[in-house]
Every structure is written in C-alpha cells, then in structure tokens.
N, C-alpha and C positions, 0 to 999 in steps of 0.2 A: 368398348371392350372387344368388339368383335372383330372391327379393323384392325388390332394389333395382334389377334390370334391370326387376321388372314395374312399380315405381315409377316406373323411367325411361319405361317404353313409355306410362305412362300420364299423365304428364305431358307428352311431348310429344304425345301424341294432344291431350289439354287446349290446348294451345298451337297446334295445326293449328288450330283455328277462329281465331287471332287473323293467323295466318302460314302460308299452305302448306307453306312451306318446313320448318314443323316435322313436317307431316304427312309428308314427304320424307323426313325422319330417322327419324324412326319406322317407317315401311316398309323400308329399309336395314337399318335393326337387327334389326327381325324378317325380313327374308329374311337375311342373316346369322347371327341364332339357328339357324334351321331348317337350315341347309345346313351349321353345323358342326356339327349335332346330328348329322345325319345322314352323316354322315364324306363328305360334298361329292355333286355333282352325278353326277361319274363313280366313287365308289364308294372314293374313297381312295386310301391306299397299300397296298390289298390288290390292285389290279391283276384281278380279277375278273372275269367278265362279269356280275356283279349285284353288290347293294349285301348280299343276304342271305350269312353266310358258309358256310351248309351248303348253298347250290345245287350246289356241286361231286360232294356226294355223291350229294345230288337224282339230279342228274341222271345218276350213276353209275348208280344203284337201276335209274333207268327205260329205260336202256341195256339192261342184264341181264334187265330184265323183256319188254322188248320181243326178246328171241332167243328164248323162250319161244312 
C-alpha cells in the first residue's frame, strides 16, 4: 500500500507543474500521511500530555528523583 500512495505522491507532484492544484493535493495527502502516522496533532485517543506513551512513567522517574 504504500508503494502506490508513493506512486500517487509522485504523480501528482508530476502533474503540479502542469496545475497547481495538483501540487495542492499532493501536500494534503502528505500532511495527512504524517498526522495519521503519527496518531494526530494532539496525541490521539491516548489523552496524554505527549504523543510519547512512556512519558507518564518519565516523568514519574524524575518526580522521585527530584525528592532525593
């Protein structure tokens, strides 16, 4: 699947020199790719305060370490 999304990106890159508008869709689909790759802007449906899921414990660690 992803070779034909890169066939697509790169066919309408191709096609942006004839029609902006293709260059348009091309950028949509790659911010698209990237933000569901990245399970979205604000981190998903993990609710979080970051997109990493061990920050939680992170920042347990460095709780503990700082009463030290």
């Amino acid at each position: 699947m992803s070779v034909l999304l890169l066939i697509l990106l790169v066919a309408l890159f191709g096609l942006g020199f004839l029609s902006p508008l293709w260059l348009v869709a091309a950028a949509v689909l790659i911010f698209g790719l990237v933000h569901s790759g990245r399970g979205g802007a604000r981190g998903g449906a993990r609710g979080g305060d970051s997109e990493y899921p061990g920050y939680q414990d992170y920042r347990a660690y460095r709780d503990r370490q700082d009463r030290w």
